[in-house]
C-alpha positions as CSV (number, residue, x, y, z in Angstrom):
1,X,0.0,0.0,0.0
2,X,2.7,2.5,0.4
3,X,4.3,1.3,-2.3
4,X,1.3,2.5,-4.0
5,X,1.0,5.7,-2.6
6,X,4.4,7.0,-3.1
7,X,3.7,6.0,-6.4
8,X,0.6,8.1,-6.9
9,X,2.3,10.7,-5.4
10,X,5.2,11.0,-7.6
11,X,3.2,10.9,-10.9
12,X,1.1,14.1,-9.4
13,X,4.1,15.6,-9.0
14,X,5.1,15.3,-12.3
15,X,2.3,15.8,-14.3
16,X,1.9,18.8,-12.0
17,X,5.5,19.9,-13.2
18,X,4.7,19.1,-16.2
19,X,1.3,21.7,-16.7
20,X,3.5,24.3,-14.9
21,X,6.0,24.2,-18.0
22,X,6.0,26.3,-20.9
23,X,7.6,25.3,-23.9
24,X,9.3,28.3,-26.2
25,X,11.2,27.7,-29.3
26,X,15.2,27.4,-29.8
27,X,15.4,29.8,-32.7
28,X,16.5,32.9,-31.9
29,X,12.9,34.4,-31.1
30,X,13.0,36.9,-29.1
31,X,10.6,36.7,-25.9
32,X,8.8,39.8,-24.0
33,X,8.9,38.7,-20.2
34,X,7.3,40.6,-17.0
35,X,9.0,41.4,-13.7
36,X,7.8,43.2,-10.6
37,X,10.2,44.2,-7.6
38,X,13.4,43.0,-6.5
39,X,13.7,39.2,-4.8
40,X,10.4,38.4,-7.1
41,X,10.0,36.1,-9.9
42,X,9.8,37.2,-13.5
43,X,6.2,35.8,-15.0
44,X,4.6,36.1,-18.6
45,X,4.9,38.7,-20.8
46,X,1.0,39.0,-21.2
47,X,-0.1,42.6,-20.7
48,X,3.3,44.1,-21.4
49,X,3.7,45.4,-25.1
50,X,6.0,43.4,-27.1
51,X,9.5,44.7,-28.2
52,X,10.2,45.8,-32.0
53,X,13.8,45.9,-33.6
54,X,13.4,42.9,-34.1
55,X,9.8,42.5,-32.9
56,X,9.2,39.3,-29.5
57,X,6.5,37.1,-29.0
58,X,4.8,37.8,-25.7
59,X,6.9,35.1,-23.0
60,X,4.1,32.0,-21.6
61,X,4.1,31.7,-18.0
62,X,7.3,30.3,-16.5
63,X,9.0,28.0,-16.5
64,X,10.2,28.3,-19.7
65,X,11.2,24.8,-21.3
66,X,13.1,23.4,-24.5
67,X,15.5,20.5,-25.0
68,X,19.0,20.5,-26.4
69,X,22.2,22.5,-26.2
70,X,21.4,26.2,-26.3
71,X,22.6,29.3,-25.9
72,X,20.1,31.3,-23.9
73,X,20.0,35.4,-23.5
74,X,18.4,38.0,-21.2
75,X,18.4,41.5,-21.6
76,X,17.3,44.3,-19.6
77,X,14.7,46.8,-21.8
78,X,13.4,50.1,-21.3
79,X,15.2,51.5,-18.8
80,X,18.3,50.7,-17.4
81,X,19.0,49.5,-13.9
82,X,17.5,46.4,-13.6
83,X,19.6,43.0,-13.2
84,X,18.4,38.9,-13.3
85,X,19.3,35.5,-12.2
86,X,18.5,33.2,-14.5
87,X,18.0,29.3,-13.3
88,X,17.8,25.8,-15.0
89,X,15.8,23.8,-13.0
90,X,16.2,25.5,-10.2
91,X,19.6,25.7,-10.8
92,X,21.4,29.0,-10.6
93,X,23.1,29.9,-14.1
94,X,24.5,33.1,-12.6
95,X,23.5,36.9,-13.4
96,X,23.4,39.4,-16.0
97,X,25.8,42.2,-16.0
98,X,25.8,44.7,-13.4
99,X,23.7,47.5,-15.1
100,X,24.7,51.3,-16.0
101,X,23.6,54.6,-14.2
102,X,21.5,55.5,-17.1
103,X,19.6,54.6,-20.4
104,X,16.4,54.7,-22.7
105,X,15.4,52.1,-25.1
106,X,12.2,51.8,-24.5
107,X,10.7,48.7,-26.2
108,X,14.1,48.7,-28.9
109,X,16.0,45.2,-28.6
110,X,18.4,46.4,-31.0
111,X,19.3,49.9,-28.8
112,X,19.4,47.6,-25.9
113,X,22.1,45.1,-27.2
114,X,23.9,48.5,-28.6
115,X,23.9,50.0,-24.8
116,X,26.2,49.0,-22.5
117,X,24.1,50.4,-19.7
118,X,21.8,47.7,-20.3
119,X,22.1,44.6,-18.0
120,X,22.5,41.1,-20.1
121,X,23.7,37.7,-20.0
122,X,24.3,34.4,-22.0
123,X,24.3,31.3,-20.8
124,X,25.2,28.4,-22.5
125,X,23.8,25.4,-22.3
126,X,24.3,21.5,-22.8
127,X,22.2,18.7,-23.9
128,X,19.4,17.9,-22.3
129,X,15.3,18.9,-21.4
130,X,16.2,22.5,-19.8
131,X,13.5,24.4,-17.4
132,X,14.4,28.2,-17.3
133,X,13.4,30.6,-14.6
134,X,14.3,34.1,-13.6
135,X,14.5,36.0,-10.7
136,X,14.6,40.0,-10.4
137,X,17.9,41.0,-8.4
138,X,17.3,45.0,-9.0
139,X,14.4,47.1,-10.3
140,X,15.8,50.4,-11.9
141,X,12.4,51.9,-11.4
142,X,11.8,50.3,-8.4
143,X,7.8,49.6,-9.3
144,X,5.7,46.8,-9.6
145,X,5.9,45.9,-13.5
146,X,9.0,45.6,-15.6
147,X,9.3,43.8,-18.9
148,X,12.6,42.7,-20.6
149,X,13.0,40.1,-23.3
150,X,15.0,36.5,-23.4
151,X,15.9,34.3,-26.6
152,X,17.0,30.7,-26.9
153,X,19.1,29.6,-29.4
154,X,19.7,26.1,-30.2
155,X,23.5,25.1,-30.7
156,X,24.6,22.2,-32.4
157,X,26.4,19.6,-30.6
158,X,30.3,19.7,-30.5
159,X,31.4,16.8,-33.1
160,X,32.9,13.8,-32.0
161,X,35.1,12.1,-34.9
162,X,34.4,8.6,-35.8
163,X,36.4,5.9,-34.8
164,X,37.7,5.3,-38.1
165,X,38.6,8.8,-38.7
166,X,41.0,8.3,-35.5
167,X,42.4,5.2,-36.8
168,X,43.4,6.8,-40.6
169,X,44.5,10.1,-38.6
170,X,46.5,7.9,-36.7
171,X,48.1,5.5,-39.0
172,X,49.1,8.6,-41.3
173,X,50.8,10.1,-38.3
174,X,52.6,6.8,-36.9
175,X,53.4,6.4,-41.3
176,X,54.9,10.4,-41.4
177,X,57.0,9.7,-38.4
178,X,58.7,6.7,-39.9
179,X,59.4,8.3,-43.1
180,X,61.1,11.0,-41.0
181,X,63.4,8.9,-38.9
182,X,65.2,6.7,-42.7
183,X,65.6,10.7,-43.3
């Protein structure tokens, strides 16, 4: 029986996991997210307007979920001042940078990336199913809505050389080394 029960439990835990996860596409697309005051997690981007230059996608509710290596960005918008910690499954990644005294890009991606004042970071990650979060370390404005952007890029996986290729490689190095020594 509590065999049984433990394993009821842990299939509502992950099918309750498994609602709470949004899936968002490895292609560059840029993403719209919202954020309130420092210490509080970032949530969709629903109700904040989209950026342009080039233009996001409104963010789904977090967590934010893909699978594969990746290189995934944040950038601060707007105004800057405000600063993130991203996670993978609960998992920090670390921060963006430490943000400048002053800036306007409003809604611009494009002005943001050019602006050093704006806060950002990459993070790269390996293979495997990935479950991103964010938390709000500083609000420039220091109100109760914010909105920034994130993208995930999908990297392809280093190459491994075949075993064969090794072998050839091999032989003609052992062969080139021989020739060398009857010089």
């Amino acid at each position: 029986m509590t065999r049984f029960l433990l394993s009821v439990s842990a299939l509502l835990a992950l099918s309750a996991g498994s609602v709470l996860a949004s899936p968002i596409a490895t292609d560059g697309t840029w993403y719209t997210f919202g954020f309130g005051l420092a210490t509080s997690a970032a949530y969709s981007g629903v109700g904040a307007t989209t950026s342009v230059n080039p233009t996001s996608q409104v963010a789904p509710d977090p967590a934010w979920t893909f699978t594969g290596p990746a290189t995934f960005q944040v950038l601060d918008e707007y105004f800057a001042g405000d600063r993130f910690e991203v996670f993978d499954s609960g998992t920090s990644l670390g921060t963006t940078s430490a943000p400048g005294q002053s800036g306007s890009c409003l809604n611009d991606i494009a002005c943001a990336l050019a602006d050093s004042n704006f806060s950002r970071g990459s993070f790269t990650l390996g293979i495997g199913s990935h479950s991103i979060t964010i938390n709000v370390i500083q609000n420039a404005t220091d109100t109760s809505r914010g909105a920034a952007v994130f993208s995930a890029t999908a990297t392809p996986p280093a190459s491994t050389p075949e075993p064969g290729t090794l072998l050839i490689l091999g032989g003609g190095l052992c062969a080139a080394a021989m020739l060398r020594r009857r010089a």
